[in-house]
C-alpha positions as MATLAB code, in Angstrom:
seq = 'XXXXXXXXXXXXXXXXXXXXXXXXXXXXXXXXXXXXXXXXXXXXXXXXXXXXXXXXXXXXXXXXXXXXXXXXXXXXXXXXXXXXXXXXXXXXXXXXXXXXXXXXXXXXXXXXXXXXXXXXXXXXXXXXXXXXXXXXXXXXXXXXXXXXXXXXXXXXXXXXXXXXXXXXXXXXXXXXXXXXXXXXXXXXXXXX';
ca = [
      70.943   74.402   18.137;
      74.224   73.221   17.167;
      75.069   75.750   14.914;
      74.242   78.809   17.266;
      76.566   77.291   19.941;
      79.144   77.042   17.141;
      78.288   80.736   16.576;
      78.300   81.580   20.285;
      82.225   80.065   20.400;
      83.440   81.574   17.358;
      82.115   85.052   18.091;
      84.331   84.764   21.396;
      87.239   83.344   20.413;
      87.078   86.568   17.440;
      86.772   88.905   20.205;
      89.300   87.413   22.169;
      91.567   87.890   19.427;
      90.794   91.046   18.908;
      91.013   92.469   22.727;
      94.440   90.559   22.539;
      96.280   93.140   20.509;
      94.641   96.192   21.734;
      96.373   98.633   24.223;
      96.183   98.510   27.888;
      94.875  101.714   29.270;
      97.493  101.905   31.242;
     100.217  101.922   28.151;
      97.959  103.994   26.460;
      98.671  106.843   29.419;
     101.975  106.056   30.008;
     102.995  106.855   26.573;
     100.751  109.726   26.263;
     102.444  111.265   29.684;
     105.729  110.955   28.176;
     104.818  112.615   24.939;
     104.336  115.894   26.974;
     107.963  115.254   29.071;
     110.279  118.280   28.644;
     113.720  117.481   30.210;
     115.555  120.016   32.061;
     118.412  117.674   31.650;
     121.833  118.222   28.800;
     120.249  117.651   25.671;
     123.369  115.613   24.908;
     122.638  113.416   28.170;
     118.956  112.374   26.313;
     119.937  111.649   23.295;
     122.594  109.450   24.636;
     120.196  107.818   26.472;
     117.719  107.387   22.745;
     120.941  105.908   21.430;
     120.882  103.136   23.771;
     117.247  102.335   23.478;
     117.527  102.322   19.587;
     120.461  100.175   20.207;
     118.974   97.696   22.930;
     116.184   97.388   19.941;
     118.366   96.313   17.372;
     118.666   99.332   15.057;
     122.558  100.727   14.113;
     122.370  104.389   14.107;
     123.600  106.320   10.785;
     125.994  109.273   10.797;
     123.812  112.347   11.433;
     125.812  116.577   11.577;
     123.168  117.520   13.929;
     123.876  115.904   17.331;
     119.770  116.462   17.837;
     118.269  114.007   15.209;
     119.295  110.233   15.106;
     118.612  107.792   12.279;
     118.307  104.209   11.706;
     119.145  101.921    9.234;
     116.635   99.929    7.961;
     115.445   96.938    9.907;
     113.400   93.577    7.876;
     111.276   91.527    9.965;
     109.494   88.690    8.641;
     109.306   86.175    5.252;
     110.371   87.389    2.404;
     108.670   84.516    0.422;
     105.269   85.809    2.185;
     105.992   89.548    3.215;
     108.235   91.595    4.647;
     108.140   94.469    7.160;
     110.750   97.147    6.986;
     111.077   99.609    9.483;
     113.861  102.528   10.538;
     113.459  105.156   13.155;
     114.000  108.561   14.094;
     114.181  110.307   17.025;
     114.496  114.265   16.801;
     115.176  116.468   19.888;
     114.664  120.160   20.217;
     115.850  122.814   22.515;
     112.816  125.001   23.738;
     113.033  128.507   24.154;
     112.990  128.244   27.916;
     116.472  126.172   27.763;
     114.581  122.811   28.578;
     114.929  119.689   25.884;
     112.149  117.837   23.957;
     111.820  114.554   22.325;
     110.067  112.803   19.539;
     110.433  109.841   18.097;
     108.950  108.739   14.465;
     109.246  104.824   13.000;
     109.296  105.152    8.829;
     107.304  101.313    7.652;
     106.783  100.084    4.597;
     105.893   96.207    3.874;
     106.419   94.211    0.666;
     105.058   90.516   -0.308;
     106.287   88.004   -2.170;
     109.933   88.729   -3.102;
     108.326   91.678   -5.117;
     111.790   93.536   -4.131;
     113.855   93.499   -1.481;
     113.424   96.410   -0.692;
     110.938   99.253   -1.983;
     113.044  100.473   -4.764;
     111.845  104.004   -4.003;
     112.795  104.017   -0.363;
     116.357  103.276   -1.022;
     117.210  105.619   -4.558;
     116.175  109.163   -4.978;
     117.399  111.314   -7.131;
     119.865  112.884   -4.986;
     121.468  109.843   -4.390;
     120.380  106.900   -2.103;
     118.091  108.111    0.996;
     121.167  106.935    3.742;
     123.538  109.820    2.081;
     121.678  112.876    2.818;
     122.040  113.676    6.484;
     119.318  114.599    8.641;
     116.807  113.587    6.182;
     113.201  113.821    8.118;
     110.535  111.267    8.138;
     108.250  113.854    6.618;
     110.880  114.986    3.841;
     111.990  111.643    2.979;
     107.932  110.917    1.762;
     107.925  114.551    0.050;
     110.176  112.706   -2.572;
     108.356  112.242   -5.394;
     110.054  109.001   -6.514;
     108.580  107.342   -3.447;
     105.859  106.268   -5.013;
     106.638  102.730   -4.628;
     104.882   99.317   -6.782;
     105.053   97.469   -3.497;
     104.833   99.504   -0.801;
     104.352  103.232    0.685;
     106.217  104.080    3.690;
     104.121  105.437    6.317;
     105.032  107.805    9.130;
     103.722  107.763   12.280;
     104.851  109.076   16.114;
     106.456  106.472   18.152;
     104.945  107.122   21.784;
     106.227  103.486   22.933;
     109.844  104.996   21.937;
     109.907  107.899   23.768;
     108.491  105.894   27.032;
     111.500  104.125   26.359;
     113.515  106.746   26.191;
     111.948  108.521   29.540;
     112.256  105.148   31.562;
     115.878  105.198   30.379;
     116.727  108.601   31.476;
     114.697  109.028   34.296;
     113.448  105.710   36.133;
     112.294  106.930   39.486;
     110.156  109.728   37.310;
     108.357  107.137   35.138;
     108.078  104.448   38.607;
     105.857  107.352   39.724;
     103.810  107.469   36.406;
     103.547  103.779   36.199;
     101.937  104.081   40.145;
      99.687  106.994   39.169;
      98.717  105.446   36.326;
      97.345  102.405   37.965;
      95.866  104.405   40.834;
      93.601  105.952   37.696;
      92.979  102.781   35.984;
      92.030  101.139   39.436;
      89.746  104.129   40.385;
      87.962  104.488   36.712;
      84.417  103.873   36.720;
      84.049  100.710   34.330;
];
């Protein structure tokens, strides 16, 4: 009898933990709404506005010729002893054909363990050079290298949806108060 009550408690405290880090449906639409935004703002005026977001997050910005694609440096979180996260980010914008503005935003991550380098070795040299001195490198020609075959690590690409909601709630806060109340409207009115 013991043990099944023992079984009863772990299995809930293992999905508690698991519901923990999962995604509220309401962030899940939020950031899916502003995936679809199209400014009809100055492209100039949104990107400033992705510069301080990457900024308030703790990224420095490298130089970039194209005043539509910003890149990060490289950012470590965690032990190095244990394992390391690195992450940099980029955020491109493009001017549709109907004169409005689009964003996206991409985060680059690669994790090492146990001081196995600082960094993976493949991520920072190439051969044209190191990675940070070719401008306007993309996320998606950066892993065409094929050097980046990493021993510790293989950076990954992925869109950054919490980013751009960032980015949208910087630039236009009365626009995403109005998501953020029609969002919960839905969530309140789903059938559960």
């Amino acid at each position: 009898m013991m043990r099944k009550q023992w079984l009863a408690v772990a299995a809930k405290v293992v999905a508690a933990l698991c519901l923990a880090g999962c995604a509220t449906p309401q962030k899940v639409l939020m950031e899916r709404t502003s995936s679809l935004v199209v400014y009809d703002l100055p492209a100039m005026e949104v990107m400033k506005a992705a510069e301080v977001v990457l900024g308030e997050r703790g990224y420095a910005l490298l130089p970039s010729t194209d005043p539509y694609f910003l890149q990060t440096t490289w950012v470590a979180t965690g032990n190095f002893d244990m394992g390391t996260r690195w992450s940099r980010l980029f955020v491109e914008g493009r001017i549709r054909a109907d004169g409005r503005f689009s964003v996206r935003a991409y985060e680059m991550a690669a994790t090492t363990f146990a001081r196995t380098q600082a960094l993976p070795s493949a991520l920072v040299h190439t051969s044209h050079g190191f990675i940070d001195d070719v401008p306007n490198g993309s996320p998606t020609v950066l892993l065409s290298e094929p050097e980046l075959q990493a021993r510790s690590a293989r950076a990954a690409v992925r869109r950054e949806l919490e980013l751009e909601w960032a980015i949208l709630e910087h630039v236009n806060p009365t626009f995403a108060g109005r998501v953020k109340e029609q969002v919960d409207l839905y969530v309140a009115r789903a059938p559960r």
